[in-house]
C-alpha positions as CSV (number, residue, x, y, z in Angstrom):
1,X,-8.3,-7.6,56.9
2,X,-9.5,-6.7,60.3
3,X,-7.6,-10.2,61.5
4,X,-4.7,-10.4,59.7
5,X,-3.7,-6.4,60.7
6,X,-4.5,-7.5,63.9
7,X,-1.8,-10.2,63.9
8,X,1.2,-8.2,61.9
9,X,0.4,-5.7,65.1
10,X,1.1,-9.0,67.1
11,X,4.0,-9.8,65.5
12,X,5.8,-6.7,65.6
13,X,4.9,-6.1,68.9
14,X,6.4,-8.9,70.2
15,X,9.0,-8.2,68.5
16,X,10.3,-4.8,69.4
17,X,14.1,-5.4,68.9
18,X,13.7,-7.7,65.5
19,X,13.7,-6.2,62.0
20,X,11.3,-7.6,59.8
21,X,11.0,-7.4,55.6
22,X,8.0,-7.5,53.8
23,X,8.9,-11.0,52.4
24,X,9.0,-12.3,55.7
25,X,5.7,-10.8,57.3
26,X,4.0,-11.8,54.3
27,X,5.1,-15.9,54.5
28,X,3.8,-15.4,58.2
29,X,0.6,-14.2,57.4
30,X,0.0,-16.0,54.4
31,X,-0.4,-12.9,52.2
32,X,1.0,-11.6,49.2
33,X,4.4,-8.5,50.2
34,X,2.0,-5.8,48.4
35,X,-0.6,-6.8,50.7
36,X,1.8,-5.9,53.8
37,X,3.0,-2.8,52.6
38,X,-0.9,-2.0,52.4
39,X,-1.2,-3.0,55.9
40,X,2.3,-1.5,57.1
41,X,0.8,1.8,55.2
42,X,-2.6,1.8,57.4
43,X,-0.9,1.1,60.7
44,X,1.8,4.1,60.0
45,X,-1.6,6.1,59.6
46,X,-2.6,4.6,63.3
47,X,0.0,5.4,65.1
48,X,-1.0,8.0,67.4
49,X,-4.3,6.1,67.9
50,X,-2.2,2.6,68.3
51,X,0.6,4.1,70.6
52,X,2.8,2.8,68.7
53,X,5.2,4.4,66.1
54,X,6.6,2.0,62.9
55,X,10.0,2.7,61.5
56,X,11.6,1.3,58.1
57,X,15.3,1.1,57.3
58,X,16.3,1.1,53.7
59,X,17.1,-2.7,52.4
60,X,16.5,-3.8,56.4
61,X,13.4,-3.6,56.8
62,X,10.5,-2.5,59.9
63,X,10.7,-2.0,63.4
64,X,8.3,-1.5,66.2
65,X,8.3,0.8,69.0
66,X,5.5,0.7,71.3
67,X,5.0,4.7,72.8
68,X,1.6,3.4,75.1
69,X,1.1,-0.2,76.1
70,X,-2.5,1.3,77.5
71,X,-3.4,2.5,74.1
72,X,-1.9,-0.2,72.0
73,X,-3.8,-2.5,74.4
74,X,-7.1,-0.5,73.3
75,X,-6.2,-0.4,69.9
76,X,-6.0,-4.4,69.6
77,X,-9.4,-5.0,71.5
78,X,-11.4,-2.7,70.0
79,X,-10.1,-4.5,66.5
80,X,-11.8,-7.8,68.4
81,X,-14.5,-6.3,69.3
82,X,-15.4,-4.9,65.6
83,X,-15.2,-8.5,64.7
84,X,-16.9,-9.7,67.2
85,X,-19.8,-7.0,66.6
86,X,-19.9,-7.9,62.9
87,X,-20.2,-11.6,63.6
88,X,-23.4,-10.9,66.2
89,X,-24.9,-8.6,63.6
90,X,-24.3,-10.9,60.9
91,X,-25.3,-13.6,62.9
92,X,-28.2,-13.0,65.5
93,X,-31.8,-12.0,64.6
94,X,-31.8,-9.2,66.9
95,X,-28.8,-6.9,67.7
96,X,-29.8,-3.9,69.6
97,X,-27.1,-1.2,70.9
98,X,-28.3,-1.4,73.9
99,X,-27.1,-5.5,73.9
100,X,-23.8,-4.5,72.2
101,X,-23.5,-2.1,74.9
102,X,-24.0,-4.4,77.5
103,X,-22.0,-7.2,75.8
104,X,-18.5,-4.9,75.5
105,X,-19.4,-3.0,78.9
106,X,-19.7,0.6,77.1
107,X,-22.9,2.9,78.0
108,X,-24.7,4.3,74.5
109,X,-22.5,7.0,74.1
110,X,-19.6,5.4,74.3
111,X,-20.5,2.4,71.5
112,X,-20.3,5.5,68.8
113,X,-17.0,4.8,68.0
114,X,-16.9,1.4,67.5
115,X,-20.4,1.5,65.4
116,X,-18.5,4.1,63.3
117,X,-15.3,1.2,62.8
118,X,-18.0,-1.5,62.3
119,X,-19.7,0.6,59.1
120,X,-16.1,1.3,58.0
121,X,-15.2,-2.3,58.2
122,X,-18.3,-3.6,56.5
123,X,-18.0,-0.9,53.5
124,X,-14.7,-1.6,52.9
125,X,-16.3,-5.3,51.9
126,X,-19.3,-3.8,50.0
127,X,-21.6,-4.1,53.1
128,X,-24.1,-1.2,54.4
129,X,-25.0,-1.3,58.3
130,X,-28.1,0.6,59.1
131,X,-30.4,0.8,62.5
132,X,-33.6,-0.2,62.0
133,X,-36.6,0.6,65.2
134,X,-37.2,-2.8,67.4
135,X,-34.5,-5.0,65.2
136,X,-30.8,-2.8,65.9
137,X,-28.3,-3.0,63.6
138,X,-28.7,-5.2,60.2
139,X,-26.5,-5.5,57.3
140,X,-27.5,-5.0,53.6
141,X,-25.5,-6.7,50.7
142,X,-25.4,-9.4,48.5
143,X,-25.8,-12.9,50.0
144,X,-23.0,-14.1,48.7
145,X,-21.0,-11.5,49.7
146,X,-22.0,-11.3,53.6
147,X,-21.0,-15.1,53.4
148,X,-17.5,-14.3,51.9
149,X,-17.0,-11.8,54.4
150,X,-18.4,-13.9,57.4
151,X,-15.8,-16.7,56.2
152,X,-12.9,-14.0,56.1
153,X,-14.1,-13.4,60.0
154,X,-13.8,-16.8,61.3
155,X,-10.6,-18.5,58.9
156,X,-8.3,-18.4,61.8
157,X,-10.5,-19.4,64.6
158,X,-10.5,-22.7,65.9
159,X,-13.6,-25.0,65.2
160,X,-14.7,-25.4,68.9
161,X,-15.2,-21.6,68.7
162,X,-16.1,-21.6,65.3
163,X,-19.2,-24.4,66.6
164,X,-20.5,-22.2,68.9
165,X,-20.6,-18.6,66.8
166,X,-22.4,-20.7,63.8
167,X,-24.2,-22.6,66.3
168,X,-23.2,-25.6,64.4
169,X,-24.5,-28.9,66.6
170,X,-22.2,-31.8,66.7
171,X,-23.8,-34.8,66.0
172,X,-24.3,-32.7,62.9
173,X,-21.0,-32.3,62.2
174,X,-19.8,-35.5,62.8
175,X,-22.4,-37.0,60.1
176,X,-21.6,-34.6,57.1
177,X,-17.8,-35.2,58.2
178,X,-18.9,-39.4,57.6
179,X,-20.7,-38.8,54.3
180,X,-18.3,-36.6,52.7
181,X,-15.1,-38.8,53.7
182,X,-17.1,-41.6,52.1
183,X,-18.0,-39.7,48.8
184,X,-14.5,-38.7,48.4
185,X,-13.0,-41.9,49.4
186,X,-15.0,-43.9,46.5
187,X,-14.0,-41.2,44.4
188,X,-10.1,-42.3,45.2
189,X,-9.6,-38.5,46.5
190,X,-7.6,-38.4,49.5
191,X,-8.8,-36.4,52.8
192,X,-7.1,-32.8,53.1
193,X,-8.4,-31.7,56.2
194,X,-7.5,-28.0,55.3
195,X,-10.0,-28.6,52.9
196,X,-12.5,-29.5,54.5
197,X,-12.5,-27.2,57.4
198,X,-12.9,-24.9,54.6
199,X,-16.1,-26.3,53.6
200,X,-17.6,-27.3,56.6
201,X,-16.9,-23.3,57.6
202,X,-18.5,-22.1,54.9
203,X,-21.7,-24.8,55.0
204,X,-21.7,-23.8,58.8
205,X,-21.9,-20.1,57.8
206,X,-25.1,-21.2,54.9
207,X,-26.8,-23.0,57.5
208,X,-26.8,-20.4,60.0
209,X,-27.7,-17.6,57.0
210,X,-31.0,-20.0,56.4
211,X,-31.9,-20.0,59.7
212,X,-32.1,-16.6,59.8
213,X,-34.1,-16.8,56.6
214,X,-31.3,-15.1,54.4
215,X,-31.0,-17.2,51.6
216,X,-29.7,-16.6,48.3
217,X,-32.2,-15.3,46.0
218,X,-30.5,-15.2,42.0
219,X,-31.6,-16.5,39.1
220,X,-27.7,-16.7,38.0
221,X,-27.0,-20.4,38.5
222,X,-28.7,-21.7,35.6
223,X,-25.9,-21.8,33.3
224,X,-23.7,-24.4,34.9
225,X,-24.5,-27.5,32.3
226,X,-25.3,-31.2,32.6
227,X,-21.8,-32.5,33.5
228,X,-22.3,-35.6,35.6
229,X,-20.1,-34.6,38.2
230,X,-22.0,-31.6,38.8
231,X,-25.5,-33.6,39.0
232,X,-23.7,-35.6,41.3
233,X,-21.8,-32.4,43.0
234,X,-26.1,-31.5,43.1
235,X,-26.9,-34.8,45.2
236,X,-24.5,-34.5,47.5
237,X,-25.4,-31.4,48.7
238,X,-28.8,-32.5,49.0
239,X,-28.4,-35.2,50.9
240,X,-26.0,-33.0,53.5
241,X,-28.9,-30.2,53.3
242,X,-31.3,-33.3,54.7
243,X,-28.9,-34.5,57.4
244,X,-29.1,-30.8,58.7
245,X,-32.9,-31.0,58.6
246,X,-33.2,-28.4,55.5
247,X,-35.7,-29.6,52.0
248,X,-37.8,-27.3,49.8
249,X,-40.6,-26.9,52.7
250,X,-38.2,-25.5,55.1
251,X,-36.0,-23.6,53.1
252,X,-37.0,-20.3,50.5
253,X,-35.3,-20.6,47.5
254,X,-34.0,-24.3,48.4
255,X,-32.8,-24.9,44.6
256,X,-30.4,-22.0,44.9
257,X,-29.1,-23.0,48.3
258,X,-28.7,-26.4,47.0
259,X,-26.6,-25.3,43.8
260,X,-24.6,-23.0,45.9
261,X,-23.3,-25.7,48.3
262,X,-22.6,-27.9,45.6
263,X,-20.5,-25.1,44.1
264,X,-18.7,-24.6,47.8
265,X,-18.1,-28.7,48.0
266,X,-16.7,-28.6,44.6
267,X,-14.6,-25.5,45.2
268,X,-13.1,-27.1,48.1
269,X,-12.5,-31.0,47.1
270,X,-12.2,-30.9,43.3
271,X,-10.2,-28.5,42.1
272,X,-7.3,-29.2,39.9
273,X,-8.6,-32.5,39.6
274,X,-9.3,-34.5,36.2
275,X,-13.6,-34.1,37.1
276,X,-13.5,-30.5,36.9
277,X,-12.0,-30.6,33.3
278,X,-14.8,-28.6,31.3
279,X,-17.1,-30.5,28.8
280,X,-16.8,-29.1,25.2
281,X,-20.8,-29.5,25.2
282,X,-20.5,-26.5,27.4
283,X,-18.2,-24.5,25.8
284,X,-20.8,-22.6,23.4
285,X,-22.5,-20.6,26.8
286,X,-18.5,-19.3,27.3
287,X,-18.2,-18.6,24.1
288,X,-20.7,-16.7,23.7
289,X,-20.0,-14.2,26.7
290,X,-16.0,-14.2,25.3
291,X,-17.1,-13.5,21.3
292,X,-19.8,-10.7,23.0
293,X,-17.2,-9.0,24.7
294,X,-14.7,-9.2,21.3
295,X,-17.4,-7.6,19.4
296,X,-17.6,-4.9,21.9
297,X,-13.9,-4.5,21.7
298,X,-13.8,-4.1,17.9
299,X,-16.5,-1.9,18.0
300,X,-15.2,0.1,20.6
301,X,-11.5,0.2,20.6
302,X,-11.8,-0.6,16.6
303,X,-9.3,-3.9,16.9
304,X,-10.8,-7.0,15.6
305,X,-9.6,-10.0,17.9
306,X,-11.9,-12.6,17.1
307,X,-10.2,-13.8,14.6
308,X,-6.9,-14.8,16.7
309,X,-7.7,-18.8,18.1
310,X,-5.3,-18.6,20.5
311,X,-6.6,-15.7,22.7
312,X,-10.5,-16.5,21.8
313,X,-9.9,-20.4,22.9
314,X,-7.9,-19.1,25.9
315,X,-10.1,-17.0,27.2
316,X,-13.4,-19.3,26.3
317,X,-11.6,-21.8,28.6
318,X,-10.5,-19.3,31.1
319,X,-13.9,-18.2,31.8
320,X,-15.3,-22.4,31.5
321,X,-12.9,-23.4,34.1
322,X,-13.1,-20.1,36.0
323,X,-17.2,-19.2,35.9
324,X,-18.0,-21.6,39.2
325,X,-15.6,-19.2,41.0
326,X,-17.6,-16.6,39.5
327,X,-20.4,-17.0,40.9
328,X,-19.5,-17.7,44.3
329,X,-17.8,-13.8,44.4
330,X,-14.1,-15.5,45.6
331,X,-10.8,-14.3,44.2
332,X,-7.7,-15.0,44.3
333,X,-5.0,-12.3,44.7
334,X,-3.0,-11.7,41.6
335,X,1.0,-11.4,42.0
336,X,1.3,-9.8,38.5
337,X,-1.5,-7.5,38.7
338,X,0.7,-4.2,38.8
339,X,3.2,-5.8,36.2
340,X,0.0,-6.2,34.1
341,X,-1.1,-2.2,34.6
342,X,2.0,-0.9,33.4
343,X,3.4,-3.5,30.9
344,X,-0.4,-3.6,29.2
345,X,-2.6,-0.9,29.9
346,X,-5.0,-1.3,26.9
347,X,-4.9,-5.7,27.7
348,X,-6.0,-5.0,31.2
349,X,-8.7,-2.8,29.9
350,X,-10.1,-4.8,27.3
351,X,-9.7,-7.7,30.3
352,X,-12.6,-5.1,32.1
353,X,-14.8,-5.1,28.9
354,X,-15.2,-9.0,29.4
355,X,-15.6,-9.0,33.2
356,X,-18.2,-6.3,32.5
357,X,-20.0,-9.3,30.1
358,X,-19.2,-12.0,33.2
359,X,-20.6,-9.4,35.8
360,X,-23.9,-9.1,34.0
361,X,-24.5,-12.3,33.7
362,X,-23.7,-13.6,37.3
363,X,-24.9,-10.6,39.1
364,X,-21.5,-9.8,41.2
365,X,-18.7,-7.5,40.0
366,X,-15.3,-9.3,39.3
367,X,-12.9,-8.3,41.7
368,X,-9.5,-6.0,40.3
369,X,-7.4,-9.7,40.1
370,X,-9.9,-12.0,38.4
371,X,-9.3,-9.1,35.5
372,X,-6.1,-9.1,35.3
373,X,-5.8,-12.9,35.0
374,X,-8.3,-12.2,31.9
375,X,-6.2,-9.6,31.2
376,X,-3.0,-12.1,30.6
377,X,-4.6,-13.6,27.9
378,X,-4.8,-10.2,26.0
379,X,-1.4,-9.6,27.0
380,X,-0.5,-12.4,25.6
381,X,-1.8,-11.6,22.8
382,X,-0.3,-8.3,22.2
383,X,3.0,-9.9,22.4
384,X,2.5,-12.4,19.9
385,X,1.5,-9.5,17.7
386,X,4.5,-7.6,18.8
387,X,7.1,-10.0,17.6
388,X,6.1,-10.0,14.4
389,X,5.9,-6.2,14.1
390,X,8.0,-5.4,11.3
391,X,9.8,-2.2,12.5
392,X,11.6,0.8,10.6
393,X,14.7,1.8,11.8
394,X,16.9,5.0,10.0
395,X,20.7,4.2,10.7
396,X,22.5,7.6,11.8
397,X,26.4,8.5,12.0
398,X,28.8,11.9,12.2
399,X,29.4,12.2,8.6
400,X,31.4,9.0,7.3
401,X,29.4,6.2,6.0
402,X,32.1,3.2,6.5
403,X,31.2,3.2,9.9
404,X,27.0,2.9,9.2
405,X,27.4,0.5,6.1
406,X,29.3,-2.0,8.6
407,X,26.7,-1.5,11.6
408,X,23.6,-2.1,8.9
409,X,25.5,-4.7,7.5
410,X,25.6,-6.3,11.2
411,X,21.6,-5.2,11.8
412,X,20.5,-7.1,8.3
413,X,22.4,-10.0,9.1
414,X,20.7,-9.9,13.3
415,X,17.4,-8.9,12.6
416,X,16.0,-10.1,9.2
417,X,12.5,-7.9,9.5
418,X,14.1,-4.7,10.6
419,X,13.4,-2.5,7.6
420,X,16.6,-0.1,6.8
421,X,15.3,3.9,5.7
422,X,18.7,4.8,5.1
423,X,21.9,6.0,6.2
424,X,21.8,9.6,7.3
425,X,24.3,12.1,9.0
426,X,23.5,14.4,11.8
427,X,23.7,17.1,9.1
428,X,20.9,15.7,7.1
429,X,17.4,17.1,7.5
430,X,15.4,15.8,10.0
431,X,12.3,15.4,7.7
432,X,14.4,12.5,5.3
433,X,14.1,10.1,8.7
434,X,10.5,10.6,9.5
435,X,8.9,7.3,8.5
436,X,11.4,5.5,10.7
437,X,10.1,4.2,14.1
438,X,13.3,4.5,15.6
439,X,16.5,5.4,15.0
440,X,19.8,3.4,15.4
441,X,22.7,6.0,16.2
442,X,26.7,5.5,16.4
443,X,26.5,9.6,18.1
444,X,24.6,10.6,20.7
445,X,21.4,12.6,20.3
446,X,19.6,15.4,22.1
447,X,16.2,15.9,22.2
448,X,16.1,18.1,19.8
449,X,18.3,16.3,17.3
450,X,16.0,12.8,17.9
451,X,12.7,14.9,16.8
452,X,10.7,13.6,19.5
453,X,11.9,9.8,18.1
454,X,13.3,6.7,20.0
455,X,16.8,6.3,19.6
456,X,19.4,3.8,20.8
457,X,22.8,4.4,20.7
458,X,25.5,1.5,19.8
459,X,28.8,0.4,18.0
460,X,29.0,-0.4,14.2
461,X,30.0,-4.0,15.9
462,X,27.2,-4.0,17.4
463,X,28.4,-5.9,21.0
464,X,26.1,-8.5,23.0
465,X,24.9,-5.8,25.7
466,X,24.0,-3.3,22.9
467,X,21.9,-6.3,21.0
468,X,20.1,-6.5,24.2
469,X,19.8,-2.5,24.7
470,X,18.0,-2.3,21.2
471,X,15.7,-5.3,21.7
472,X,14.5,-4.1,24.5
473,X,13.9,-0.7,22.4
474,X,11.8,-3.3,19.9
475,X,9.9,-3.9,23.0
476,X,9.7,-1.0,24.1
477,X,8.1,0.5,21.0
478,X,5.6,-1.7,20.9
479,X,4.0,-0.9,24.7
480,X,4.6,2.8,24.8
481,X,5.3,6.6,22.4
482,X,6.8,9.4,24.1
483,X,4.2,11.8,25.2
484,X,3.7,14.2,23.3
485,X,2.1,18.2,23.8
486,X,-0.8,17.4,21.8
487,X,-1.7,14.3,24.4
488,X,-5.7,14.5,25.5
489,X,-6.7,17.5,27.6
490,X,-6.7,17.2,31.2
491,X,-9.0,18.6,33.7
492,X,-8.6,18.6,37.4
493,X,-11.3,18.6,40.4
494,X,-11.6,19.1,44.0
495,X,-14.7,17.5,45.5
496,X,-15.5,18.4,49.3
497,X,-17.4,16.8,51.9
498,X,-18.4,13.3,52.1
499,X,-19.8,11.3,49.2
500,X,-20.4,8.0,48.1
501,X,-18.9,6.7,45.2
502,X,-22.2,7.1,42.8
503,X,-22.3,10.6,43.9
504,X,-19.1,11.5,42.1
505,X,-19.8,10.1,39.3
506,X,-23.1,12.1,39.1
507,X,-21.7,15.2,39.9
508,X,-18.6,15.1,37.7
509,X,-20.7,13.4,34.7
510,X,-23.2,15.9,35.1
511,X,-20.7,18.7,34.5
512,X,-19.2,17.2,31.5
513,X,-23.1,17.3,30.4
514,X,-23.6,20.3,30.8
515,X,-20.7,21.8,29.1
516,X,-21.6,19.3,25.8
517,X,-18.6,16.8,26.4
518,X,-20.4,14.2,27.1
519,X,-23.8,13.1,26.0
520,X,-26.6,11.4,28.6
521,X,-26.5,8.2,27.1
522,X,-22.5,8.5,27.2
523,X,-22.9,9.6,30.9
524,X,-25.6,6.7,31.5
525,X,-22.3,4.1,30.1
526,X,-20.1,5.7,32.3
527,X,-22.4,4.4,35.2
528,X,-23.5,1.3,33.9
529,X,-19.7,-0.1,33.5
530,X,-19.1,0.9,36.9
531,X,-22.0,-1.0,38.1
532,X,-20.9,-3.8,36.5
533,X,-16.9,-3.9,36.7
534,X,-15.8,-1.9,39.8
535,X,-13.0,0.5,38.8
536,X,-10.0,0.2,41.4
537,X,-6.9,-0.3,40.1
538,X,-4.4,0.8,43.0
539,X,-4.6,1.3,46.5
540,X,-6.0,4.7,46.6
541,X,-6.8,5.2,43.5
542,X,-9.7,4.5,41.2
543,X,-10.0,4.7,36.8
544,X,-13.5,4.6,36.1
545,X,-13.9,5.2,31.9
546,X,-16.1,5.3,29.0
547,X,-16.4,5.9,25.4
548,X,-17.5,9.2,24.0
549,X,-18.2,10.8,20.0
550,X,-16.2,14.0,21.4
551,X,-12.6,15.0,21.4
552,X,-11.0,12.4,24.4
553,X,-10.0,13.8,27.7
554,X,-8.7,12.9,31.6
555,X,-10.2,14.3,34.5
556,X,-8.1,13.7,38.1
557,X,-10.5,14.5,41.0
558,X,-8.9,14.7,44.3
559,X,-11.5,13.6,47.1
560,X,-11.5,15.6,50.7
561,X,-12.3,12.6,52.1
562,X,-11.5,8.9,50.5
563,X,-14.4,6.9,49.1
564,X,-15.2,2.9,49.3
565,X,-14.9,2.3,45.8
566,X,-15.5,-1.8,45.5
567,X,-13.3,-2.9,48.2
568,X,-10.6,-0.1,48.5
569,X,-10.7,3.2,50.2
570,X,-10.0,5.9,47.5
571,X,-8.7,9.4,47.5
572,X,-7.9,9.7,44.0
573,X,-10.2,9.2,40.5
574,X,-9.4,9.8,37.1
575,X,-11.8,9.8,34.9
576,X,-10.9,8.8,31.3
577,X,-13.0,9.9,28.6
578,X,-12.1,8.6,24.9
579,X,-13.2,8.9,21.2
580,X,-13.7,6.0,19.6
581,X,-10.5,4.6,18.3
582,X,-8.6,7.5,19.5
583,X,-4.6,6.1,19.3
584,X,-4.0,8.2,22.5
585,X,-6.0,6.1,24.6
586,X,-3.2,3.9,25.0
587,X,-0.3,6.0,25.4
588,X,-2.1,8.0,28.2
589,X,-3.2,4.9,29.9
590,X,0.6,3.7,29.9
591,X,2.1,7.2,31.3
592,X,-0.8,7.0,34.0
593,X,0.2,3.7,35.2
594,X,3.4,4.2,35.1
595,X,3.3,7.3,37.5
596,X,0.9,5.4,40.1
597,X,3.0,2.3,40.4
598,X,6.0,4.1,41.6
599,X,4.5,4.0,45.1
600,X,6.3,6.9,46.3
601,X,5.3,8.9,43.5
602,X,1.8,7.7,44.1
603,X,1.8,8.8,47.9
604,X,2.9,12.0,46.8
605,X,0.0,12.2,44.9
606,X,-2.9,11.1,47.6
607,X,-1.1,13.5,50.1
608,X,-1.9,16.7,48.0
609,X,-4.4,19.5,50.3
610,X,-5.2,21.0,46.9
611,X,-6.2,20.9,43.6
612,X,-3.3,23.2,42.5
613,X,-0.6,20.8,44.8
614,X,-2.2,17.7,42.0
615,X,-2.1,19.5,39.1
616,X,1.7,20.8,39.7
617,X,2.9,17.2,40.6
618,X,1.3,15.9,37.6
619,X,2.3,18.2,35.2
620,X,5.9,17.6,36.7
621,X,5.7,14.3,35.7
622,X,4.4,14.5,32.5
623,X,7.2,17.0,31.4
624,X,9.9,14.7,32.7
């Protein structure tokens, strides 16, 4: 993150008289457009600190102005040097302030600041610095994570530099560079030397880890099967262990540092290829994790999905083809993760009930992305089942019934399920048309008139545009009810002070516990799924949930101060409480989504000073 905002500063900097989109900044750095409008969003908050001010025309796009070439000038080396003091941390046995001091020519005092960026920088990636007496600074996190993160540091840097930071010797090099060529030419792969700078980066970054005698200490690579690929994935990586001098006597844990590179070397040379097809021998360890998160579903969210082939097979191979991946705590950013929050609420949160199964297995959380691509399965399958929803429609006119016999005529001929109630005048009581789902109208309607009902208004020809207007209402129907007075109650918090995610959740849990809305064990769920499946869904904004025996209800807490939650800094959380196969759940989750993805709705939201200031725009929103 640290790099890549460093560069779109470059870019625009350079750049002072050019306007640039979000489309083009992104193809420049490689990055998805929602990714820049996160950055574009931090640096607006740098300004003053950047001198620098950033300035967006409507349909143009962004501009820089630079205020203070000194402090612009200070704002892009002290981004360096937070890198740079990461990588020494990360990378050195001993890191002392008074070294860093001496390395960045700052006296004690003076290093503050940036030791306060470097713990921001390595939370934001799930990392904790802390001092500790004759050692300096150290890092704590998961293995696998710290070598993510170290990868993320060095992508863009050249290998020369790249040699000397991992301390990678040469001659080294230039034999696992011989070996691997070899292994992929008898294979009949062809060299992608993208490719393999990715893994020789990331085997540089394990080596050094060893070295330091950081090695990877889970019991969570056992379920990986016999494939022969893999065992032969497993002696490759032994043998390029041995050229670098590492065996069991050298190495703690060598088996586990063995599996993991062989994971790495197949993540970077095979995939997409025919040898990384999964073997049906396999299948019944995926199956297993996708029928135990099924079971949970029905259980929980009383809809029984097991018995659908399509979505169980999908997501069985999904998780096959995806688990390696898994494990080594990568992602991949998903384009159609918002589309997914707002078109299917309830898909992407049953997605989070079987990355919750995944994440207990492996060890590591899924990230926010690698859900929603579970989640597409479940959308898919909510749209399968939503085309052959049979719906109910009630046909209404002014008060002759030529016109309404010729339009139902024209709807029974169109749309062979579409179940006619009846013909019915405005004049008619309202009650006669309640079992409809919809109605179909030749008048407009007021809100009164629709009682709270859907309604789409059309010709008794019924013309091509309006034949898209009501399926689209079909669709419509199907993802999302008008809210309603009698939705879940909603409570509302202000937490001050600083606080750690955890803390939060204990104090806000705590208080539903003592009040009788909650029960400990439901409490104790609350804090186990979180554990498991971090809960970020926007940029700012976090959904942690659980299931309860009480009536449901939402909680927004606004924060003083944002929180790390997983990997984004958040001001806002809303904790969702729901009964057991309460039909709200979904409705609610819909209208909640809907109001965060309008990203200037959203910002109004995170900018509130007060509790009252949430709770008025909220309430705004939900009466519109």
């Amino acid at each position: 993150m640290l790099k890549k905002k460093r560069k779109l500063v470059k870019i625009l900097s350079e750049s002072t008289e050019q306007l640039w989109n979000s489309e083009q900044l992104a193809g420049l750095l490689h990055t998805s457009q929602r990714t820049v409008l996160r950055y574009i969003k931090e640096l607006k908050e740098e300004e003053e600190k950047g001198g620098f001010k950033l300035y967006s025309q409507k349909g143009k796009g962004y501009c820089f102005e630079i205020v203070d070439r000194e402090r612009l000038r200070q704002y892009t080396v002290e981004n360096e040097e937070v890198r740079q003091i990461l990588l020494k941390i990360l990378l050195e046995r001993v890191s002392r302030l008074d070294d860093l001091a001496e390395m960045f020519h700052y006296s004690r005092s003076g290093m503050a600041g940036l030791i306060e960026q470097v713990t921001q920088e390595a939370e934001a990636h799930g990392l904790k610095l802390f001092g500790k007496p004759y050692v300096g600074f150290v890092v704590h996190g998961s293995e696998i994570h710290i070598r993510n993160y170290l990868y993320e540091l060095i992508k863009e840097t050249d290998w020369e530099q790249v040699e000397a930071i991992l301390k990678f010797p040469k001659q080294e090099r230039a034999a696992i560079r011989n070996f691997v060529e070899d292994k992929l030419e008898k294979k009949g792969v062809e060299k992608n030397t993208e490719r393999e700078v990715f893994f020789l980066k990331y085997f540089g970054i394990q080596l050094r880890r060893i070295q330091l005698g950081e090695t990877i200490c889970i019991g969570f690579f056992a379920n990986l099967g016999n494939e022969g690929h893999f065992q032969d994935d497993l002696c490759v990586a032994e043998t390029l262990l041995n050229i670098c001098g590492i065996d069991k006597q050298s190495a703690d844990n060598y088996e586990t540092e063995r599996i993991y590179l062989a994971l790495i070397y197949r993540q970077a040379f095979w995939q997409n290829g025919i040898v990384d097809k999964v073997d049906e021998r396999d299948l019944g360890f995926y199956q297993e994790l996708v029928e135990t998160a099924l079971l949970k579903i029905r259980k929980d969210y009383h809809m029984d999905l097991l018995e659908d082939e399509t979505l169980t097979n999908g997501l069985i191979l999904h998780v096959a083809s995806s688990y390696r991946k898994y494990l080594l705590g990568m992602e991949e950013e998903n384009y159609f993760h918002n589309n997914m929050l707002v078109t299917y609420p309830t898909a992407y949160y049953f997605a989070m009930e079987l990355a919750g199964v995944i994440s207990n297995q492996i060890g590591l959380p899924l990230s926010k992305y690698e859900v929603s691509f579970l989640g597409m399965h479940f959308a898919s399958f909510l749209e399968r089942n939503l085309q052959n929803h049979s719906w109910k429609a009630a046909i209404i006119c002014m008060s002759g019934f030529g016109t309404a016999q010729l339009l139902q005529s024209r709807l029974k001929n169109l749309y062979g399920d579409l179940e006619i109630t009846g013909l019915y005048s405005l004049d008619d009581e309202e009650a006669r048309w309640q079992e409809a789902d919809l109605l179909i109208t030749t008048v407009p309607l007021t809100e009164a008139e629709a009682s709270g009902k859907a309604w789409v208004q059309v010709s008794p020809l019924l013309t091509l545009e309006e034949q898209i207007s009501l399926e689209n209402m079909f669709k419509r129907l199907g993802r999302r009810r008008r809210w309603q007075e009698n939705g879940v109650p909603k409570y509302f918090h202000y937490l001050g002070g600083k606080l750690r995610k955890r803390d939060i959740l204990e104090q806000i849990c705590d208080s539903y516990v003592e009040l009788g809305r909650i029960s400990l064990e439901e409490k104790a769920g609350i804090m186990e799924r979180e554990s498991l499946v971090s809960t970020e869904i926007l940029d700012g904004v976090a959904m942690p949930h659980g299931l309860i025996q009480k009536e449901s209800f939402l909680t927004f807490i606004l924060l003083e101060h944002p929180v790390m939650w997983g990997r984004t800094r958040v001001r806002l959380v809303i904790l969702g409480c729901f009964h057991r196969g309460d039909e709200r759940m979904k409705q609610e989750l819909e209208h909640i989504f809907q109001m965060l993805l309008n990203e200037e709705r959203k910002e109004e939201l995170l900018s509130c000073k007060t509790i009252s200031q949430l709770e008025e725009r909220i309430s705004e929103y939900y009466k519109k």
